[in-house]
C-alpha positions in Angstrom: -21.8 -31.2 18.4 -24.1 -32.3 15.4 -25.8 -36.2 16.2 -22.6 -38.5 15.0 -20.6 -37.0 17.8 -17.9 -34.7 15.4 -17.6 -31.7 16.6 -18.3 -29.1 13.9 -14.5 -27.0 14.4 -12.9 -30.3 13.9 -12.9 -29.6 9.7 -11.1 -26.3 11.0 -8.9 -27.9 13.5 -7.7 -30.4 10.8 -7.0 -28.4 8.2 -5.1 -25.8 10.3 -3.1 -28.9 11.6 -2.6 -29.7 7.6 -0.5 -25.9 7.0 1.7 -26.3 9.5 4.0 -28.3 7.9 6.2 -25.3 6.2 6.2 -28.0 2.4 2.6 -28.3 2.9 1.9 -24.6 3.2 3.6 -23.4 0.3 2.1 -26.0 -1.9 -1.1 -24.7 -0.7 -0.3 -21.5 -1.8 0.8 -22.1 -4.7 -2.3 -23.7 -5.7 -4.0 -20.7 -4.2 -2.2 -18.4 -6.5 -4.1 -20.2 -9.1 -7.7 -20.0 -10.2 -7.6 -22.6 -12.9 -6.6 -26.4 -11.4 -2.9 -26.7 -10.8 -0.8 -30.2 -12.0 1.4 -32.0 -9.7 4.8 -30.8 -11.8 4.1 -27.4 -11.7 3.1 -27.5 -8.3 6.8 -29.1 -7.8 8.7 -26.9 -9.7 6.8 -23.5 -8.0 8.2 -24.7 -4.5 11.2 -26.6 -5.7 10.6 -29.9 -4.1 10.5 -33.1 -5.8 6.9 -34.2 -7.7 6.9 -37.3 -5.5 7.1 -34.9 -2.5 4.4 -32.7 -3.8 1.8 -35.6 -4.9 2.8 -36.6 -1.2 1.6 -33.4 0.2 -1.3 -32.2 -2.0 -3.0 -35.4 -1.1 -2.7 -34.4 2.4 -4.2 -31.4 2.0 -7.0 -32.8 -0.3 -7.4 -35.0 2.9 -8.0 -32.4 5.3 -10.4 -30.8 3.2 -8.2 -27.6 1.8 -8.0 -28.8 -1.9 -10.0 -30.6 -3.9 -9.1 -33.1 -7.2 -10.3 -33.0 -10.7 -8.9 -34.8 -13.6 -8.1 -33.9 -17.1 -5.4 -34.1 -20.3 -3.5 -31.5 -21.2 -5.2 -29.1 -23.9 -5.0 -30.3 -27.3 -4.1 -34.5 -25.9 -6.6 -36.8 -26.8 -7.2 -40.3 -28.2 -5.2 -43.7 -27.6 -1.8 -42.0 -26.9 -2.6 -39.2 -24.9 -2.2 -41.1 -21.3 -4.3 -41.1 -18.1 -5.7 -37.6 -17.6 -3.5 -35.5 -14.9 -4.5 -35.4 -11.7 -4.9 -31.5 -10.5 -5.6 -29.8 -7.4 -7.7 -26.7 -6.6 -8.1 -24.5 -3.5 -11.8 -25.5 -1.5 -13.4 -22.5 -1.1 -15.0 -23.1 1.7 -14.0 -21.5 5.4 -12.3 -23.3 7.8 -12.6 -21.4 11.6 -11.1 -22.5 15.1 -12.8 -21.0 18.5 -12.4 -22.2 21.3 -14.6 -21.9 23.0 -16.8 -21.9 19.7 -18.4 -18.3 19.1 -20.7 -17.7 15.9 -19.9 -14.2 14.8 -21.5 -15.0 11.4 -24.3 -16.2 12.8 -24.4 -12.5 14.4 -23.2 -11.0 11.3 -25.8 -12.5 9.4 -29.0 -11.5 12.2 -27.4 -8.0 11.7 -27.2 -8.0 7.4 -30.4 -9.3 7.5 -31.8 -6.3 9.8 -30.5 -3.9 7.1 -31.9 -5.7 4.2 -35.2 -5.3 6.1 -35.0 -2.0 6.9 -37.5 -0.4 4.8 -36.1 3.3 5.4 -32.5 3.1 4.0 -31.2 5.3 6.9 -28.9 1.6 8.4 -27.8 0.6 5.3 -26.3 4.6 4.5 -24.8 4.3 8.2 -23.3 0.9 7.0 -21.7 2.4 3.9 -20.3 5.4 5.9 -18.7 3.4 8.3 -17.4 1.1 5.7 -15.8 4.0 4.4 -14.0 5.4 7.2 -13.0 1.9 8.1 -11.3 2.0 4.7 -9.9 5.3 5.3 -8.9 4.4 8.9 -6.8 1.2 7.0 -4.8 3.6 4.1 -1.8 2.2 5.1 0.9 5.3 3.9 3.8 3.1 4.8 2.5 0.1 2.7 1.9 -0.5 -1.0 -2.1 -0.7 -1.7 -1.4 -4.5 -2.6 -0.2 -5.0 0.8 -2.6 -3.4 2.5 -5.5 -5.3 0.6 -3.0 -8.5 1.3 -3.3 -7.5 4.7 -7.4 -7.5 4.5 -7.9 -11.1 2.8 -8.4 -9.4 -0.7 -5.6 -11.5 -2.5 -4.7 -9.0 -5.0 -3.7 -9.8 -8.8 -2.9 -7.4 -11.6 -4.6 -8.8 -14.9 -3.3 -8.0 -18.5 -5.0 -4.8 -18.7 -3.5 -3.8 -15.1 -6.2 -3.8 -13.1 -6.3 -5.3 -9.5 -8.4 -8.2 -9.5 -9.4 -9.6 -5.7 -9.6 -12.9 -5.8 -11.0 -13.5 -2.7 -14.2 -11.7 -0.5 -13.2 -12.1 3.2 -16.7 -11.6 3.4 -17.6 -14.6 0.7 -20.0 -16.8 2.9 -22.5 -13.8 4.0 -22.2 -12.2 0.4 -24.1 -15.4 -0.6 -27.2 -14.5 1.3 -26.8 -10.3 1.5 -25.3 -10.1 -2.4 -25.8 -6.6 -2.7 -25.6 -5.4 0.5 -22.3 -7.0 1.0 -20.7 -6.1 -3.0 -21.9 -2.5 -1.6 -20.1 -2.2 2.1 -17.0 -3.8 -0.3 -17.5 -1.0 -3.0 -17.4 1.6 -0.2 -14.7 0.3 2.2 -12.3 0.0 -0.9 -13.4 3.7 -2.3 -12.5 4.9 1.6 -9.0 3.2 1.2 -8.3 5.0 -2.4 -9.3 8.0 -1.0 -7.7 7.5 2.8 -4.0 7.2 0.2 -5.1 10.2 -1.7 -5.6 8.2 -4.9 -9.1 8.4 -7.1 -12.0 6.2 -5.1 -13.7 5.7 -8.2 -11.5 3.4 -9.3 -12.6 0.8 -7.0 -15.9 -0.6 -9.2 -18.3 -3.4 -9.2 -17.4 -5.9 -11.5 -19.1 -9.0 -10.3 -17.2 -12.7 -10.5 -18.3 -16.0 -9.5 -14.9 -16.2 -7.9 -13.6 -12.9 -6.9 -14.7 -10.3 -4.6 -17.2 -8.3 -6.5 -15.2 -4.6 -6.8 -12.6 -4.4 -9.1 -9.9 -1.8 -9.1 -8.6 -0.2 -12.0 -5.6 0.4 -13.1 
């Protein structure tokens, strides 16, 4: 419990509490699905509620701490007649985690990443990469379509124009910050071990790195 007397899964606690509301969620989402800022009407018309309802609900979840608000006109408005600018909503990207009891797995996770880093010989991190891989092989998925099985891992998959699948999210985001390369590598090799684990081409999976996305790319 940190000196004001809050205690620290509260933020978690809240914004779980937010997404259960079934309106709420797939607002949520449908921001989600976005990487630019999202309006009010189009967050409307994507769940097919009305925009008061939405702007109802967004702020909710800006309240709980699961979107944040920026504000700007639509491209090309401008000067006296263009309006207030549009109030839009984007997806925090920082985690929000419930224990209870509280545990601190990353705290472990990050002891253990920065063991590796330390490790002067190489022999842990080749270990790491190895078991990466047959933890990617051990997750093929034959029954399930490789966008469902990344789904299922936290990847939030998303063919671009030239049909690649972009991952828009790291499940690993928050210790990637401190271990980079370590963790862009145990990604690399657990998405090479799920190509290979469906018999398609691991080399497709390639580091691409993105300010936003999970740092392997694979191609199309």
């Amino acid at each position: 419990m940190d000196p004001s007397g809050a205690d620290p899964g509260d933020d978690g606690l809240r914004g779980l509490s937010a997404l259960a509301d079934p309106a709420r969620r797939r607002l949520y989402d449908a921001v989600a699905a976005h990487d630019e800022p999202v309006g009010r009407d189009a967050a409307a018309r994507s769940c097919g509620i009305t925009r008061t309802l939405a702007a109802y609900h967004l702020d909710r979840l800006v309240e709980a701490g699961l979107l944040e608000v920026s504000y700007a006109r639509p491209t090309g408005a401008g000067g006296p007649g263009a309006g207030r600018p549009a109030k839009l909503y984007r997806r925090v990207r920082e985690d929000r985690t419930v224990s209870i009891p509280p545990r601190d797995y990353e705290l472990l996770a990050d002891l253990l990443a920065g063991a590796v880093g330390a490790e002067a010989g190489g022999e842990v991190r080749a270990a790491l990469l190895r078991a990466a891989a047959a933890q990617g092989r051990a997750a093929a998925g034959a029954d399930e379509s490789l966008s469902e099985v990344l789904r299922a891992r936290g990847y939030e998959p998303q063919t671009d124009e030239r049909g690649d699948l972009v991952l828009r999210n790291c499940p690993f985001r928050r210790l990637s910050r401190a271990h980079t390369e370590l963790v862009c590598g145990l990604n690399e090799a657990l998405l090479q071990g799920l190509l290979e684990g469906r018999g398609e081409d691991p080399a497709r999976a390639e580091l691409r790195p993105h300010d936003d996305h999970c740092c392997v790319v694979i191609r199309g």
